[in-house]
C-alpha positions in Angstrom: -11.1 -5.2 5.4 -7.6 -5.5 6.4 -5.1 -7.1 4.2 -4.5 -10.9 5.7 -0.7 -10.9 5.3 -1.2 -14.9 5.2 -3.0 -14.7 1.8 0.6 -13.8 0.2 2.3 -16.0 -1.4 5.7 -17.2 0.5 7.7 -15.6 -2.3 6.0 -12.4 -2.4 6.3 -11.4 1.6 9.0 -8.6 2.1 10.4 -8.1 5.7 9.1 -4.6 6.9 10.6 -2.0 8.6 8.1 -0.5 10.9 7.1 2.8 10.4 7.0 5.4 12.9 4.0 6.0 14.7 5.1 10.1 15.2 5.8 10.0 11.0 3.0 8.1 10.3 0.7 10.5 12.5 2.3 13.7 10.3 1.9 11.8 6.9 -1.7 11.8 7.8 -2.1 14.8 9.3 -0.2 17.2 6.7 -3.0 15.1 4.0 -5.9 13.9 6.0 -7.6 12.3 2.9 -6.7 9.6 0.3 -4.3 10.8 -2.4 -5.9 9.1 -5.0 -10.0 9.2 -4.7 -10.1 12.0 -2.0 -12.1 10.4 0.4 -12.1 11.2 4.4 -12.4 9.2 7.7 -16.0 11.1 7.9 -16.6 9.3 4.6 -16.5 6.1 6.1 -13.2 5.3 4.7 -9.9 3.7 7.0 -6.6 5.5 5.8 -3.1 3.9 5.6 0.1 5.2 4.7 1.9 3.7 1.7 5.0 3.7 0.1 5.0 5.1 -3.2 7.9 3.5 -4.5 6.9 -0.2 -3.1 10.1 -0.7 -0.7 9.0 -0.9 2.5 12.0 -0.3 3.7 12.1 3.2 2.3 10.0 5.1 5.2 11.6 8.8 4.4 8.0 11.5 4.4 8.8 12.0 0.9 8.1 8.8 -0.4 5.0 7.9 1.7 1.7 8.6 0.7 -2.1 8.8 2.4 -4.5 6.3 0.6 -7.8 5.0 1.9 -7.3 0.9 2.3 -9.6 0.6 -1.4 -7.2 2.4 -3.2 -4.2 0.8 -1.4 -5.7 -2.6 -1.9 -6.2 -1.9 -5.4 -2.5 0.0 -6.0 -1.0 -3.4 -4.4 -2.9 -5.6 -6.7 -1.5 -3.5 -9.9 2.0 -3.8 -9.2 1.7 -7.2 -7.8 -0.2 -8.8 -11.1 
């Protein structure tokens, strides 16, 4: 399931800068499985690319990650709550 942007709270939406389609395609290709559980796309699973640090305004390849959207889900609920 995709995250329904609509479900945040007014107060908790950040402005986001878009990030690349060429960066995000070598984020996933240099790790083409979630960071954190491992899984693949053959697994069944949908990766995203996240930002470690939470800023989405910090796109630079050191600071974005590969996670399946379970494990992103889950990471946004931590920090969030």
């Amino acid at each position: 399931p995709l995250k329904n942007y609509r479900t945040i709270p007014i107060e908790l939406r950040v402005k986001r800068k878009q990030i690349s389609n060429k960066i995000r395609y070598q984020i996933i290709n240099a790790h083409p499985y979630c960071t954190n559980c491992g899984m693949r796309p053959d697994d069944g699973v949908r990766l995203e690319v996240d930002h470690i640090d939470e800023n989405p305004e910090n796109n630079v390849p050191t600071n974005l990650q590969v996670l399946c959207t379970k494990c992103n889900t889950g990471k946004s609920h931590t920090h969030r709550y």
